[in-house]
N, C-alpha and C positions, 0 to 999 in steps of 0.2 A: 522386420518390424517397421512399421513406416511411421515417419517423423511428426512430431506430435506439434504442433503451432503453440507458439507460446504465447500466454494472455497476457493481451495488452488491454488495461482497464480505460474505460475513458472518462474523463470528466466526470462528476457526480456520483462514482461506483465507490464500493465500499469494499477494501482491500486489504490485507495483512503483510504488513510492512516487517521484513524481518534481515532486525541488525544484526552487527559482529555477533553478538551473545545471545541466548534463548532472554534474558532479561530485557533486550532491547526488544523483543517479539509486540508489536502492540496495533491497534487495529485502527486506519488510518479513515480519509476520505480523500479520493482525488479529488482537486481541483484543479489543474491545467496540464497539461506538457509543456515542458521548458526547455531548453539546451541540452545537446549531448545526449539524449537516453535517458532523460532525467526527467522525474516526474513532482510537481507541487504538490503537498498534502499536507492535511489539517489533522491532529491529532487535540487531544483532549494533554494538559500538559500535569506536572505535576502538583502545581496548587489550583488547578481544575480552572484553566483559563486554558481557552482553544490557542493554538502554536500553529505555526505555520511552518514550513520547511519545506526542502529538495531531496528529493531520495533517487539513485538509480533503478531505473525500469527492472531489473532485472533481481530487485530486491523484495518486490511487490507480489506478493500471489494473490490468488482465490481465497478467500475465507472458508474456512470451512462451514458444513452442511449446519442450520440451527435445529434445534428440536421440534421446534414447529415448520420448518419448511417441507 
């Protein structure tokens, strides 16, 4: 089975950030590459003011398919 390349989002993609928990699962935006394998993103927060933060690369996937795509 040949090895699959792992996505790396860039800048402006819109990605699904997923913590320790299915609760931390939440749907992000990049905004930079940082240090270490680490990526900037902006998430919508809990009293609905945009957040910023660092997540490791390897936290980050694809979003999945919409209904209209």
């Amino acid at each position: 089975m040949p090895h699959m390349p792992k996505w790396i989002p860039a800048p402006g993609a819109i990605a699904t950030y997923l913590g320790r928990t299915r609760a931390n699962t939440r749907t992000v935006r990049v905004l930079a590459e940082a240090v270490a394998g680490r990526m900037v993103v902006e998430a919508v927060g809990k009293k609905g003011v945009n957040v910023r933060f660092t997540v490791k690369r390897e936290n980050l996937a694809r979003p999945q398919p919409d209904l209209f795509d």
